[in-house]
N, CA, C and O atoms as a Tinker XYZ file with bonds, in Angstrom:
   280  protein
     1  N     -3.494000    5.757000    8.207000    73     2
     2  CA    -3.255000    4.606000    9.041000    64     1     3
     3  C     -1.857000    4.637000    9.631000    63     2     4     5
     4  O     -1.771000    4.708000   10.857000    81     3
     5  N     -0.728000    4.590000    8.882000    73     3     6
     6  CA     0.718000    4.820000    8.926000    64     5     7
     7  C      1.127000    6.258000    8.851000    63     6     8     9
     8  O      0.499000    7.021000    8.116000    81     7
     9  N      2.018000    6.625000    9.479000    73     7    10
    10  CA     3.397000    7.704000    9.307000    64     9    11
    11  C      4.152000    7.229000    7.758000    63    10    12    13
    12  O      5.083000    6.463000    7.507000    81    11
    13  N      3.443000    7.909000    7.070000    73    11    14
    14  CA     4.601000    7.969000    5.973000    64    13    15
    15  C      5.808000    7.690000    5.859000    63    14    16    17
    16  O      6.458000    8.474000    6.550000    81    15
    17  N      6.529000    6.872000    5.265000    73    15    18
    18  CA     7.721000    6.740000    5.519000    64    17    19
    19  C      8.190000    6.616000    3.746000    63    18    20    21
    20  O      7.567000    6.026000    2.862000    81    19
    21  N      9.466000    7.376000    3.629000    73    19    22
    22  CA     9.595000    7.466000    1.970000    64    21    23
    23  C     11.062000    6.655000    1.797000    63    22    24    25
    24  O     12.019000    7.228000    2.317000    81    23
    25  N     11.308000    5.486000    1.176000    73    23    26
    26  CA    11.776000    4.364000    1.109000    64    25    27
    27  C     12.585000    3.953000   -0.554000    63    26    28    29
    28  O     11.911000    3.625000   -1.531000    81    27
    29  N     13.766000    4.037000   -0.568000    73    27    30
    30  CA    13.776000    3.480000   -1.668000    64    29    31
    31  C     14.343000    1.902000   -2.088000    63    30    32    33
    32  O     14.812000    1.321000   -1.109000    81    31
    33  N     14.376000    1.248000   -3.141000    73    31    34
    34  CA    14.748000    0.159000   -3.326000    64    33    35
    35  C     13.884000   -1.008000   -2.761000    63    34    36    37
    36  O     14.386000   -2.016000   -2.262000    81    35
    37  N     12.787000   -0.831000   -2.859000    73    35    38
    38  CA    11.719000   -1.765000   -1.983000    64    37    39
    39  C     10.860000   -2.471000   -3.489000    63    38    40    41
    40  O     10.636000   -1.689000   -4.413000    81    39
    41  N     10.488000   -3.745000   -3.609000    73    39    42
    42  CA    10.373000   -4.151000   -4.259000    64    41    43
    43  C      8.751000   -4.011000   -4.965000    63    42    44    45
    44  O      7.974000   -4.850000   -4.510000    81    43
    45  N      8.097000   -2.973000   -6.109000    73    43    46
    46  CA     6.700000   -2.641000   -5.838000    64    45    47
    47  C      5.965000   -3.578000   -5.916000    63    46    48    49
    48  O      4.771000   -3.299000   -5.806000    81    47
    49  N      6.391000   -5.301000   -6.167000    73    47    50
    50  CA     5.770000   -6.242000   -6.104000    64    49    51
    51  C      5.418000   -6.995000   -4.456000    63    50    52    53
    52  O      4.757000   -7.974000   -4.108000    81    51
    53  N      6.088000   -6.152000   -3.856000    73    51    54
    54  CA     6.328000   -6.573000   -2.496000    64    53    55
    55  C      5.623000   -6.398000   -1.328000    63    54    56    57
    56  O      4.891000   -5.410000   -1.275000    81    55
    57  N      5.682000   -7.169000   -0.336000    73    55    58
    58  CA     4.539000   -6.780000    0.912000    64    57    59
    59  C      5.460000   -5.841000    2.162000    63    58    60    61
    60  O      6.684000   -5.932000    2.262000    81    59
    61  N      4.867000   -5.229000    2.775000    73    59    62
    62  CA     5.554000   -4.297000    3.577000    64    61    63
    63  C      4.550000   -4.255000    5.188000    63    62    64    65
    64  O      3.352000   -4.472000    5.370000    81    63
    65  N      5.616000   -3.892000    6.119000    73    63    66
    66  CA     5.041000   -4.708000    7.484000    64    65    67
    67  C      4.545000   -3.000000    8.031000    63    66    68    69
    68  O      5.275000   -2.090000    7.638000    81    67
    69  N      3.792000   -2.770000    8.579000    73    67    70
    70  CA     3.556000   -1.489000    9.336000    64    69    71
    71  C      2.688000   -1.355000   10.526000    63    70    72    73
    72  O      1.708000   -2.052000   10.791000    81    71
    73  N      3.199000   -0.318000   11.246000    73    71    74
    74  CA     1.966000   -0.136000   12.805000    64    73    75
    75  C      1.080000    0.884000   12.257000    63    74    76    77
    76  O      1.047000    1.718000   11.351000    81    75
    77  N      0.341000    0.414000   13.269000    73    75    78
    78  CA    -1.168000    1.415000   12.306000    64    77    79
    79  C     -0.848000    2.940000   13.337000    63    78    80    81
    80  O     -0.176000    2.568000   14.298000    81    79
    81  N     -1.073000    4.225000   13.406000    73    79    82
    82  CA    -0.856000    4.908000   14.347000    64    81    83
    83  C     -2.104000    5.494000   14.357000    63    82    84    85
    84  O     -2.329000    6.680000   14.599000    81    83
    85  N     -3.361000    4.162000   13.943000    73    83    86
    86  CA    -4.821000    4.887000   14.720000    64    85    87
    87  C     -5.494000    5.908000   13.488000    63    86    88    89
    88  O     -4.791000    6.543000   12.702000    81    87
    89  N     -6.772000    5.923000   13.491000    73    87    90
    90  CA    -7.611000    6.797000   12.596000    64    89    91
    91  C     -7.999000    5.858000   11.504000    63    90    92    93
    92  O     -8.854000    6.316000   10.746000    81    91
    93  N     -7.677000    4.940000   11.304000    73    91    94
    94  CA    -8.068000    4.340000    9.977000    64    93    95
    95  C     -8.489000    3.057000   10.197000    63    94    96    97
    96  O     -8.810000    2.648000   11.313000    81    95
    97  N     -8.508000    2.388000    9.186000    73    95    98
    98  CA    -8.682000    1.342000    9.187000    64    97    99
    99  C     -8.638000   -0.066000   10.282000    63    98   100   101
   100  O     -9.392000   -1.036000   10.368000    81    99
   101  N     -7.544000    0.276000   10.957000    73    99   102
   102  CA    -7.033000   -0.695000   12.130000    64   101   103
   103  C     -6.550000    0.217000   13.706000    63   102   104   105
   104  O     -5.905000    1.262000   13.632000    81   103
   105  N     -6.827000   -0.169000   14.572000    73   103   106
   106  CA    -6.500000    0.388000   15.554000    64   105   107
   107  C     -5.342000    1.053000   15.636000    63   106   108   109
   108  O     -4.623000    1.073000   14.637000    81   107
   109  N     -4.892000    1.791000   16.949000    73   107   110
   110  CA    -3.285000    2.084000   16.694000    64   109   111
   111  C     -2.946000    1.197000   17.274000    63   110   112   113
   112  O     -3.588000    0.415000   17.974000    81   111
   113  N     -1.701000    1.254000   16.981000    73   111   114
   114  CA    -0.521000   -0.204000   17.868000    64   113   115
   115  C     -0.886000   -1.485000   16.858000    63   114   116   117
   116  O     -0.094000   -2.414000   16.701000    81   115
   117  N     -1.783000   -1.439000   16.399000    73   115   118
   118  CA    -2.076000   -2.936000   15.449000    64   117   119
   119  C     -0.710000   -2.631000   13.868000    63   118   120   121
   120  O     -0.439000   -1.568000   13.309000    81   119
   121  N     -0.137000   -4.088000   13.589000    73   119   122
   122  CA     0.997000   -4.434000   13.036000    64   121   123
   123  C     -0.361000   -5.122000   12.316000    63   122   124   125
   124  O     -1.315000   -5.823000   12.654000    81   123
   125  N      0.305000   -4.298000   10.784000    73   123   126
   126  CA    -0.453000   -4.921000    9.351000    64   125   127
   127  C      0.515000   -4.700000    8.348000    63   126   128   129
   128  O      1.266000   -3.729000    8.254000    81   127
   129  N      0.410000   -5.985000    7.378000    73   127   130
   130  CA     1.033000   -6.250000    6.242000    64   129   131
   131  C      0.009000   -5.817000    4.972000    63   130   132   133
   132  O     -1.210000   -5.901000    4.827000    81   131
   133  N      1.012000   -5.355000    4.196000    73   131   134
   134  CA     0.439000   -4.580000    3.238000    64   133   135
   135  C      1.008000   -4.304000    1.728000    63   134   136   137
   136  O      2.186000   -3.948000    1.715000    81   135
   137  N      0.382000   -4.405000    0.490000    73   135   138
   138  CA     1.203000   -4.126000   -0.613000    64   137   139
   139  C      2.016000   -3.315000   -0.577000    63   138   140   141
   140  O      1.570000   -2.212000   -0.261000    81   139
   141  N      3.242000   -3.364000   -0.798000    73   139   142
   142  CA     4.268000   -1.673000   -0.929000    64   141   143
   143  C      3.285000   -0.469000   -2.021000    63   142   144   145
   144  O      3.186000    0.746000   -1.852000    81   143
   145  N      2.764000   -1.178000   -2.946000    73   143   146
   146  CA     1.672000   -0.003000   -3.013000    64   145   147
   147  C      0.460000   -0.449000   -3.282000    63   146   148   149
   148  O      0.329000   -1.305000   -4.157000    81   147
   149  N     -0.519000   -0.013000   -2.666000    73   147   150
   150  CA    -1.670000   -0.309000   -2.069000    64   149   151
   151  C     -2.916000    0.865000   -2.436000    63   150   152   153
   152  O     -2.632000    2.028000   -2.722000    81   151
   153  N     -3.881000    0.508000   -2.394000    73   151   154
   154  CA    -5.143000    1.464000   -2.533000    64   153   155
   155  C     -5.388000    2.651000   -1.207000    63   154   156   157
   156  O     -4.772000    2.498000   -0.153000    81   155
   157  N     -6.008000    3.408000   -1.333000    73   155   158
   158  CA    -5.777000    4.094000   -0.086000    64   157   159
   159  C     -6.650000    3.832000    1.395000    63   158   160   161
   160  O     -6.515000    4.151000    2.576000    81   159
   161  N     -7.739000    2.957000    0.462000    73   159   162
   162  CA    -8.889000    2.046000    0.748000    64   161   163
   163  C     -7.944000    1.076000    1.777000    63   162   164   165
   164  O     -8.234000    1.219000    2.965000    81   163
   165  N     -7.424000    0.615000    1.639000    73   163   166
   166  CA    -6.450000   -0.817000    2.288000    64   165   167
   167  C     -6.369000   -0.147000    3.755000    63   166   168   169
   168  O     -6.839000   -0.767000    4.709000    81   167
   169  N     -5.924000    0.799000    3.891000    73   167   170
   170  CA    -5.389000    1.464000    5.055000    64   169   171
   171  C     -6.700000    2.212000    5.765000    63   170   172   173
   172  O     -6.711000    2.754000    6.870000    81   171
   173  N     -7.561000    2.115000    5.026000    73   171   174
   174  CA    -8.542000    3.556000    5.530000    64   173   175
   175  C    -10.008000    3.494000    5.476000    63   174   176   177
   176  O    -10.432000    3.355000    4.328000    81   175
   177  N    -10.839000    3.553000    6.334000    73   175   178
   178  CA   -12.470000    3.118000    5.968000    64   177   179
   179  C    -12.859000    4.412000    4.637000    63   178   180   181
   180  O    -13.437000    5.488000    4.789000    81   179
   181  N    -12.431000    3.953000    3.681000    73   179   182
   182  CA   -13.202000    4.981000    2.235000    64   181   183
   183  C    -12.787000    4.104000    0.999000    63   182   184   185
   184  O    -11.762000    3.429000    1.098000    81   183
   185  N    -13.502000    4.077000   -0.123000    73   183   186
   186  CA   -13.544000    3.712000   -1.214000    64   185   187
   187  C    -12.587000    4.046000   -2.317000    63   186   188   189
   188  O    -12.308000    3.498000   -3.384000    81   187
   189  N    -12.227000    5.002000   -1.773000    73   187   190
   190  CA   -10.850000    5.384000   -2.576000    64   189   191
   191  C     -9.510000    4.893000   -2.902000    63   190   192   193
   192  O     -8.931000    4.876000   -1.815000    81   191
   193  N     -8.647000    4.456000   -3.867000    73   191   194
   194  CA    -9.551000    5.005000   -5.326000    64   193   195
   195  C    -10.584000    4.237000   -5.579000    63   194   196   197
   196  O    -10.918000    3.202000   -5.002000    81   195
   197  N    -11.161000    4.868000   -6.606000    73   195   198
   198  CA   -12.138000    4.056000   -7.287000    64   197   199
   199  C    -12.150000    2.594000   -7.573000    63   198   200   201
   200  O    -11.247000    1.933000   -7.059000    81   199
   201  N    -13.188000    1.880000   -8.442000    73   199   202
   202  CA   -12.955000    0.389000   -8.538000    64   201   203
   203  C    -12.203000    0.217000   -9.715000    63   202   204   205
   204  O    -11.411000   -0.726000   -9.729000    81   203
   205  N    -12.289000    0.900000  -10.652000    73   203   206
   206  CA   -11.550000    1.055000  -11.481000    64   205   207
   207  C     -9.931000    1.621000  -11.791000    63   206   208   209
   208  O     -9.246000    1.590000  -12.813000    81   207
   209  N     -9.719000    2.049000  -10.664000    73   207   210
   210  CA    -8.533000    2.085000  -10.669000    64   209   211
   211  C     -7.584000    1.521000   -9.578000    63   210   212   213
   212  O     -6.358000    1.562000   -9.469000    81   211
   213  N     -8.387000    1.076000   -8.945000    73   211   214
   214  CA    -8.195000   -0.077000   -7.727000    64   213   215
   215  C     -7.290000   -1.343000   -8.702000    63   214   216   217
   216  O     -6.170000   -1.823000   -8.527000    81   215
   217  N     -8.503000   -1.640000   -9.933000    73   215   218
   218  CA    -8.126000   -3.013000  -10.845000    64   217   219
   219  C     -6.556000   -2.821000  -11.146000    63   218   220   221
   220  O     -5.742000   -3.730000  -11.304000    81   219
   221  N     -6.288000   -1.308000  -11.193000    73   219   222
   222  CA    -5.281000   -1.488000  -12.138000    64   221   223
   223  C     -3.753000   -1.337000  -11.218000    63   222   224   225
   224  O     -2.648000   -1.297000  -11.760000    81   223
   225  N     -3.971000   -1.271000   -9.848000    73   223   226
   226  CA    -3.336000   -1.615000   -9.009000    64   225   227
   227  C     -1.762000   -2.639000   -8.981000    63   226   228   229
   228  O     -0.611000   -2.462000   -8.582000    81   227
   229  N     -2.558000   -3.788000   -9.677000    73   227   230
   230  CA    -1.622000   -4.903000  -10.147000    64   229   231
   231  C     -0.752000   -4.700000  -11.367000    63   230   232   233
   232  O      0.295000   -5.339000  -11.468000    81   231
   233  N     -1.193000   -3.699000  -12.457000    73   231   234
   234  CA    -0.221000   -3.607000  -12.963000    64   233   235
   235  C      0.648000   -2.505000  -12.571000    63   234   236   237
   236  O      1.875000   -2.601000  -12.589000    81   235
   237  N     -0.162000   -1.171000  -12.120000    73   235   238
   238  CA     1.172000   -0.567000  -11.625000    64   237   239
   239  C      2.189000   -1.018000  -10.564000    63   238   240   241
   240  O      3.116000   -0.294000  -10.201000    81   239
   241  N      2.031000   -1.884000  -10.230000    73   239   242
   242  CA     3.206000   -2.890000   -9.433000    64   241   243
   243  C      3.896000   -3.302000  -10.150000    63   242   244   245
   244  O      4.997000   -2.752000  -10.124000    81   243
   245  N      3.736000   -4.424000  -11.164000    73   243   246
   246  CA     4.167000   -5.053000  -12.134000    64   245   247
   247  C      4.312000   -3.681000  -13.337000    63   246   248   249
   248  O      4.298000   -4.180000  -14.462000    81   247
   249  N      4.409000   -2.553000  -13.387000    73   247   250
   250  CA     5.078000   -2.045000  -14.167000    64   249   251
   251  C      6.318000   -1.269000  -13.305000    63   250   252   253
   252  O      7.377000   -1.189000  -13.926000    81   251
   253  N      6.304000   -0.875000  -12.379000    73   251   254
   254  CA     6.812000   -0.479000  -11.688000    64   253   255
   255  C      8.170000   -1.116000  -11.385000    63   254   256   257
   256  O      9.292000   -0.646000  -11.198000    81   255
   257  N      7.624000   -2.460000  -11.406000    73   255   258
   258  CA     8.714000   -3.724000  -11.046000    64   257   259
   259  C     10.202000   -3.433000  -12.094000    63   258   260   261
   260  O     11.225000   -2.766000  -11.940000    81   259
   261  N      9.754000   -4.182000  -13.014000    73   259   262
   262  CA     9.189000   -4.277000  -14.454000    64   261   263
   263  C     10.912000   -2.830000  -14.812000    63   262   264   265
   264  O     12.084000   -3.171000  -14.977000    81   263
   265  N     10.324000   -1.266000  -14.813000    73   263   266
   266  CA    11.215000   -0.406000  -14.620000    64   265   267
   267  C     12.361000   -0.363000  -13.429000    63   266   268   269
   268  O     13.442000    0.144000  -13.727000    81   267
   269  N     12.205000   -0.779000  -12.346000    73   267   270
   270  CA    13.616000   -1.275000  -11.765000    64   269   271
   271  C     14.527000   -2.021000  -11.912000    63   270   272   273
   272  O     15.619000   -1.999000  -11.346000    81   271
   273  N     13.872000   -3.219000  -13.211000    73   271   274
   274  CA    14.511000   -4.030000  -13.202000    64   273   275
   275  C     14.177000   -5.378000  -12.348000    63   274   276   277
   276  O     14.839000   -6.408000  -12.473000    81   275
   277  N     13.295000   -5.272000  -11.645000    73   275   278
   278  CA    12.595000   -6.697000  -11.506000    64   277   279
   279  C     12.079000   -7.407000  -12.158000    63   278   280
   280  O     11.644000   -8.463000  -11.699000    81   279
């Protein structure tokens, strides 16, 4: 969906703003908000990851956090 962009100090509990650059999920030129980390599913017509590891999504945020010090 996005150009990769590798970022540090961003909060993994946090939402993050991006242009889509087309192929996925949302047109190109379309501006979407999005978990700083997210399923790959969010961005992309596929199921991936799984549902089961989709769930666990929330805590690797909140552990993530958690180790920075949030």
């Amino acid at each position: 969906m996005c150009q990769e962009t590798y970022v540090s100090g961003i909060d993994p509990k946090g939402k993050v703003r991006l242009v889509s650059t087309g192929g996925g999920a949302y047109k190109k030129g379309r501006r979407v908000e999005m978990n700083v980390i997210s399923g790959h599913r969010d961005g992309f017509a596929t199921d991936r990851p799984g549902a089961r590891l989709y769930k666990k999504l929330g805590t690797a945020r909140a552990t993530a956090a958690r180790l920075q010090g949030r």
